[in-house]
C-alpha positions, 0 to 999 in steps of 0.5 A: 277205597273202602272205608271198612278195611282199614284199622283204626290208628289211634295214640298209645303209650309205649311204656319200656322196661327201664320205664322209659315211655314214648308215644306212637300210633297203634291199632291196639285197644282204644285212644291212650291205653298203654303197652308195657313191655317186658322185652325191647331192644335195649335188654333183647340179646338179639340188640345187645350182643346176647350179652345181658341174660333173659329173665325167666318170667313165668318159670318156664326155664325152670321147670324145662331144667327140673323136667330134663335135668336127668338127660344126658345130651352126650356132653364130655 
């Protein structure tokens, strides 16, 4: 086998949106970096029943309603 294919798996911080942290083994940046997530399974509405809102993290929402706001979609 070759030594070469293989990522390297180290230890990383898993930080979720309600602050709750965990560790996992990951091949992302080095040993101890830390991910923080800005959407998981708890807040996801494919997880929660589409149930909690997204946020819109960047505006991207709000300028695809400003961009299109004119438009009818043949809504009654």
């Amino acid at each position: 086998m070759k030594t070469s294919t293989h990522p390297h798996y180290h230890m990383i911080k898993v930080v979720m949106t309600d602050g709750t942290e965990f560790m996992t083994r990951s091949t992302l940046g080095t040993e101890g970096d830390t991910l923080n997530l800005d959407i998981d399974p708890k807040t996801h509405p494919a997880w929660t029943g589409g149930s909690q809102q997204l946020m819109d993290r960047g505006g991207r929402l709000s300028r695809f309603n400003s961009r299109f706001a004119g438009i009818n979609f043949n809504k009654k």
